[in-house]
C-alpha positions as CSV (number, residue, x, y, z in Angstrom):
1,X,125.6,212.5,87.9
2,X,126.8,210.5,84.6
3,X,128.5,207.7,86.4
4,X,125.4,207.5,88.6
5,X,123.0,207.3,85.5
6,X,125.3,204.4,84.4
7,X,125.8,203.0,87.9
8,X,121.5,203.0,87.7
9,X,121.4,201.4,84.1
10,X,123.7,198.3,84.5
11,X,121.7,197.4,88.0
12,X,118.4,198.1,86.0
13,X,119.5,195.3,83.2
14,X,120.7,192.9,85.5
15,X,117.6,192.9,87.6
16,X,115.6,192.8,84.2
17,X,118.2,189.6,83.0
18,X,117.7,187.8,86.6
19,X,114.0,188.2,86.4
20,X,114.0,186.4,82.4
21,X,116.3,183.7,83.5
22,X,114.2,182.7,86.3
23,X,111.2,183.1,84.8
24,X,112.6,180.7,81.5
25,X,113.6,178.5,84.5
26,X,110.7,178.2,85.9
27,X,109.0,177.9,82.4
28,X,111.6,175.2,81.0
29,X,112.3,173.5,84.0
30,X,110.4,171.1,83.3
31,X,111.7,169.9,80.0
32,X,114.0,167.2,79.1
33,X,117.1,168.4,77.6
34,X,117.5,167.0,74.3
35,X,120.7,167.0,72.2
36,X,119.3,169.5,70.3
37,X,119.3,171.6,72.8
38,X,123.1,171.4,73.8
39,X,125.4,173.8,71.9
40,X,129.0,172.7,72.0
41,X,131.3,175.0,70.5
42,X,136.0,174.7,70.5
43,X,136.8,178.5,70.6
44,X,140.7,177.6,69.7
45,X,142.7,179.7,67.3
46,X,144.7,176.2,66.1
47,X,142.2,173.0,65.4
48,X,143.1,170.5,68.3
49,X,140.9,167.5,68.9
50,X,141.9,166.1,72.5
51,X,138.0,166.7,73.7
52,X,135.4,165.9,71.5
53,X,131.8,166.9,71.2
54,X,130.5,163.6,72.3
55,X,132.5,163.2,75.0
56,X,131.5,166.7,76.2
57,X,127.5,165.5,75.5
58,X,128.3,162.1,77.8
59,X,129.7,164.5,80.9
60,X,126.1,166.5,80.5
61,X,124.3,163.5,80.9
62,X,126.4,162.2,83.7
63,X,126.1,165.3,85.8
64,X,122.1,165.5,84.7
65,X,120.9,161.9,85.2
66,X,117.3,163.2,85.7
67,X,118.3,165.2,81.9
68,X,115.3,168.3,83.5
69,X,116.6,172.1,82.6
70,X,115.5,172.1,86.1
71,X,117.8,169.4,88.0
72,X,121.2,170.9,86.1
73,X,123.3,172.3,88.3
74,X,125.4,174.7,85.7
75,X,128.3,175.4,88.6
76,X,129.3,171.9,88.9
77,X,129.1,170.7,85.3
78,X,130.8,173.8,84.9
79,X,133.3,172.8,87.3
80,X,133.8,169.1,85.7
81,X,134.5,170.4,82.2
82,X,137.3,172.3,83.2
83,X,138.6,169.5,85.2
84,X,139.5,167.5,82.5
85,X,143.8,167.9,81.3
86,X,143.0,169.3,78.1
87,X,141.0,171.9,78.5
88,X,141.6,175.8,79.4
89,X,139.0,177.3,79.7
90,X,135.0,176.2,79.7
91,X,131.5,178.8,79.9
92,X,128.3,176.8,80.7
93,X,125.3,178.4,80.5
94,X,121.6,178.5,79.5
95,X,119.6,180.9,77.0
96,X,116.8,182.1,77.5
97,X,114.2,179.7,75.4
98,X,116.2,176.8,77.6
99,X,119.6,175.8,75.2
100,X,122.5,174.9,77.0
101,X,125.5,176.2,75.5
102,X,129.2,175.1,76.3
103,X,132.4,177.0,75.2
104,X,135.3,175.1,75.8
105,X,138.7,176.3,75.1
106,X,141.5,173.0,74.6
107,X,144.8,173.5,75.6
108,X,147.0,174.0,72.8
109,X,150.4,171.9,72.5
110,X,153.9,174.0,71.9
111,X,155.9,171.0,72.2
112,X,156.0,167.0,73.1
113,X,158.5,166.6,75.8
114,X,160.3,163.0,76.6
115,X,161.4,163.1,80.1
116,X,162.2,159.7,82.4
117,X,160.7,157.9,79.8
118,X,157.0,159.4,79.9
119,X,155.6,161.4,77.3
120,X,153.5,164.8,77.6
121,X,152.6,168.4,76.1
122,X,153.5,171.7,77.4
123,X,151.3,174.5,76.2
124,X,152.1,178.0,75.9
125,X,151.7,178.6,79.7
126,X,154.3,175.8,80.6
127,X,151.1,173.8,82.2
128,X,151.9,169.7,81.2
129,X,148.6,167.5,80.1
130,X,148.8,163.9,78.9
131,X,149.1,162.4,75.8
132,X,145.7,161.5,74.4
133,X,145.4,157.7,73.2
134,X,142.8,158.8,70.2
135,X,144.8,162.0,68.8
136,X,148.3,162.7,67.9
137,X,148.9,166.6,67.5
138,X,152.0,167.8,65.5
139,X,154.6,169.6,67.3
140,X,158.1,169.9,68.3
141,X,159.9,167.0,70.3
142,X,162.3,168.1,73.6
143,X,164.1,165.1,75.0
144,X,166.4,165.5,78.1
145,X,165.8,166.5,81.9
146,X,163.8,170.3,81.1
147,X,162.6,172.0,84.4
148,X,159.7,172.9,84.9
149,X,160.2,176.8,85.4
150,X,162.2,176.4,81.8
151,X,158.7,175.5,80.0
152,X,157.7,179.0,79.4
153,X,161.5,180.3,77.7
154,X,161.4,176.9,75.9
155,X,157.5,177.5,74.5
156,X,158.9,180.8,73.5
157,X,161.8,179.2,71.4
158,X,159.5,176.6,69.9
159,X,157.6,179.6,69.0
160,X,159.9,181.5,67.1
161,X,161.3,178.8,65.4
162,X,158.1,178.0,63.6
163,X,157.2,181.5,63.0
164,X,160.7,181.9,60.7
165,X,160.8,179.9,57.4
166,X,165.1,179.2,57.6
167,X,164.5,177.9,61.3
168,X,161.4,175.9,60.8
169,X,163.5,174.5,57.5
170,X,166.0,173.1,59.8
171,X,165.3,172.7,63.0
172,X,162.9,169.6,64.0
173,X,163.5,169.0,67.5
174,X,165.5,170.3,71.2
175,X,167.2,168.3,73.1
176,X,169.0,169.0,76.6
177,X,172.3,167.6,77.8
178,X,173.2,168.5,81.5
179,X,172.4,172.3,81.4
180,X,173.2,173.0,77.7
181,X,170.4,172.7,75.0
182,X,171.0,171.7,71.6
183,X,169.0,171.9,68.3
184,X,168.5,168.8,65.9
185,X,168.6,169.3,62.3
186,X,166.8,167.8,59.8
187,X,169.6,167.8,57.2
188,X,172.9,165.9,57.8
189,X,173.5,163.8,61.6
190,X,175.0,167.4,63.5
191,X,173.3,169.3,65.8
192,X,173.5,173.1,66.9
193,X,174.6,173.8,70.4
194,X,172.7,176.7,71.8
195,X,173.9,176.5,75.2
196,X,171.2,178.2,77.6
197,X,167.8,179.8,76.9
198,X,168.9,183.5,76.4
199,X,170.1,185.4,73.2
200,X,168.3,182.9,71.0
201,X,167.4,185.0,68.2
202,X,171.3,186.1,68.0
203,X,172.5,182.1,68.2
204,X,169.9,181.2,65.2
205,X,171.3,184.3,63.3
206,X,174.1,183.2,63.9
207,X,173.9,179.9,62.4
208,X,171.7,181.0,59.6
209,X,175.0,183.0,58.4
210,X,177.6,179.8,58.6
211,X,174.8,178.3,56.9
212,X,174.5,180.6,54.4
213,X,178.3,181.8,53.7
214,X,179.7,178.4,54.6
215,X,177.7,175.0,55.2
216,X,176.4,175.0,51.6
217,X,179.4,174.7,49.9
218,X,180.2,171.6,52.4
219,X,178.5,168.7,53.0
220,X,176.3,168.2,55.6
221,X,177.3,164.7,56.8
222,X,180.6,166.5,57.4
223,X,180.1,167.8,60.8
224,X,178.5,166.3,63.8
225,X,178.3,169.1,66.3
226,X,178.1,173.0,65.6
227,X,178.5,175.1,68.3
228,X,176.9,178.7,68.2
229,X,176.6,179.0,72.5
230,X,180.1,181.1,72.4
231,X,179.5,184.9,71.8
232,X,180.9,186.1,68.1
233,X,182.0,182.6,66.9
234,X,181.3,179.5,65.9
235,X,183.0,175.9,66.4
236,X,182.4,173.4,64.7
237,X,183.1,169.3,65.4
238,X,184.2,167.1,62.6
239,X,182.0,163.9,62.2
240,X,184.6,161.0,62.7
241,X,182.5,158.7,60.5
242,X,183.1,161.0,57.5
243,X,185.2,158.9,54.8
244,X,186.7,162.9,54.0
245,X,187.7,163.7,56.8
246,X,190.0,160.4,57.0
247,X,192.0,162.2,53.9
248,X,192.2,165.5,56.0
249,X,193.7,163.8,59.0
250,X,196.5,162.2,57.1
251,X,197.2,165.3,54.8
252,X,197.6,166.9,58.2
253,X,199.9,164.5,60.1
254,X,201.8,164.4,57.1
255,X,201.9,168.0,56.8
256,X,202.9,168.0,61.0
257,X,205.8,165.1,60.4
258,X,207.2,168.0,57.4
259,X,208.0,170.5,59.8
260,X,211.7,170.0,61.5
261,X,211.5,169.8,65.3
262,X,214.0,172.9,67.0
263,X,216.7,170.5,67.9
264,X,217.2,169.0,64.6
265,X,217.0,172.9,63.0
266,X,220.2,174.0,65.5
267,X,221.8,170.4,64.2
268,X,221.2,171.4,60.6
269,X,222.9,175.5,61.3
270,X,225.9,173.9,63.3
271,X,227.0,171.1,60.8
272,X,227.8,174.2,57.4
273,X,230.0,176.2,60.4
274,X,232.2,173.2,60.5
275,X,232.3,172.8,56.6
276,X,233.1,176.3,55.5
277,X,236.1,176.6,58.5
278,X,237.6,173.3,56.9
279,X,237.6,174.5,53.2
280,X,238.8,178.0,54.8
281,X,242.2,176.0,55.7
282,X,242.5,174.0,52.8
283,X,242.6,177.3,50.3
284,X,245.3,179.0,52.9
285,X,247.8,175.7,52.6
286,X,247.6,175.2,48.5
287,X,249.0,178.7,47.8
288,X,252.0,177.1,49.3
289,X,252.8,174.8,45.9
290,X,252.5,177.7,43.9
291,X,256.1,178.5,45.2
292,X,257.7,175.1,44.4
293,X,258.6,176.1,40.5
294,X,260.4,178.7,40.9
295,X,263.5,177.2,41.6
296,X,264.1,175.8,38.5
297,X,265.7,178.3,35.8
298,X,266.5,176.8,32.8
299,X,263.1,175.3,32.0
300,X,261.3,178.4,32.9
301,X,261.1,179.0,28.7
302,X,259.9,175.3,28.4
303,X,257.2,175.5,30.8
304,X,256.6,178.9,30.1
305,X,253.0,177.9,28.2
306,X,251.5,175.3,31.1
307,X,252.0,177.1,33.8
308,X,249.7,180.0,33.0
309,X,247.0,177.4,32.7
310,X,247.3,175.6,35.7
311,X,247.5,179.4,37.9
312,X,244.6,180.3,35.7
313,X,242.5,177.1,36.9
314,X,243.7,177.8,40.9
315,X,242.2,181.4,41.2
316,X,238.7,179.8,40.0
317,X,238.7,177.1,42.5
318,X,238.9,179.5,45.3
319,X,235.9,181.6,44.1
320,X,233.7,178.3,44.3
321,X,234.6,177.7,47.6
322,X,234.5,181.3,48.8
């Protein structure tokens, strides 16, 4: 019985809101409609002005030559406004002392894109719209060839990155190189290599931390390409315009020309084999001349005082050898 009550009600007021229209139809039908009595109102969250007010007031009269409340057909001016690129949404419609009122809804930009050499906006539905010749709206710039079924997962990463202060600091622009997507930076000639579209929050954490731990101790000119597309790690590409980096390059093939190639490391082991076998053989043949003075027996008290020098000096030569 409720839901009948309720049913009865809603027809009730609709019949009662037919009846006033028509009867403020009939009553203003007559009259010219003025510009005061056109309502224009831009029901967007962000200030965009692609569509202005007068252009809006000139489409009006174009539709109504006759400018009568009576002659306007609401449907097709209706129908005409939302025609036009830049607008989403538009509600025509008359009140009842005979004011025509238009909400119009503009289509917000997410970012500029350059492909084949022509300029558009995307919005946050991946829909494209022109450029507009009297108004420039600020947003981020993708260059390369972007699909169109990659608008929405690229309005999404446009999105995030202004909504986070560190990403918004750095990041000023996307660009797309066969199927890999890199950010540009606003500090320093690199830019970060996200790879595809998914994980994004994860690749900007994970720059944020070689940022953090690692890139501001360093100079920014240093790099020209950081790569964040591989899962848990980061590579980075050396600028090769970077006056440093000419230092670390020659520190390093000096440091590579240091190291002794295999072959010449066998050479080196073989050569003290050879040495230590040859003074082997000369300590086993001089023991031999320690024999000679023995034959001698009369000068044995004579000699008796050298001879304990020169065996003393003998025994020492062979434990520098050895």
């Amino acid at each position: 019985m409720k839901n009948k009550y309720r049913i009865l009600k809603i027809v009730v007021t609709v019949i009662i809101l037919g009846l006033l229209l028509s009867f403020s139809l009939r009553r203003f039908s007559r009259e010219q409609i003025t510009d005061n009595k056109i309502s224009v109102k831009m029901s967007e969250k962000t200030p965009v002005y692609f569509v202005d007010e007068k252009d809006i007031r000139e489409i009006v009269k174009k539709e109504n030559p006759s400018g009568k409340v009576g002659d306007l057909n609401i449907p097709s001016l209706e129908k005409k406004i939302n025609s036009l690129p830049a607008v989403d949404s538009a509600n025509v419609y008359l009140n009842l002392n005979g004011k025509l009122n238009l909400d119009i809804k503009q289509r917000v930009p997410v970012f500029r894109l350059n492909k084949d050499g022509k300029d558009f906006y995307v919005d946050e539905k991946g829909i494209e719209f022109p450029i507009s010749r009297t108004y420039s709206h600020p947003c981020m710039l993708v260059t390369g060839n972007v699909h169109p079924d990659e608008y929405e997962k690229l309005a999404e990463l446009v999105e995030k990155i202004d909504k986070d202060d560190f990403s918004k600091k750095y990041f000023i622009g996307i660009s797309k190189s066969k199927d890999s997507y890199s950010l540009l930076t606003s500090e320093g000639n690199y830019r970060v290599e996200i790879g595809d579209l998914d994980n994004i929050d994860f690749k900007v954490k994970g720059f944020k931390t070689f940022v953090e731990k690692y890139l501001v101790y360093q100079d920014p000119q240093k790099y020209s390409m950081v790569s964040v597309k591989y899962q848990n790690q980061i590579v980075t590409t050396l600028n090769p315009y970077f006056k440093e980096n000419d230092s670390i390059l020659k520190a390093g093939k000096m440091e590579l020309a240091k190291v002794p190639s295999p072959t010449a490391a066998k050479k080196t082991e073989a050569k003290p084999k050879i040495a230590e076998v040859k003074k082997s053989n000369s300590t086993s043949v001089k023991p031999k001349e320690s024999t000679k003075p023995k034959g001698p027996t009369k000068e044995t008290k004579k000699v008796e005082k050298k001879p304990p020098v020169k065996a003393q000096s003998k025994p020492k030569a062979k434990v520098k050898i050895e």
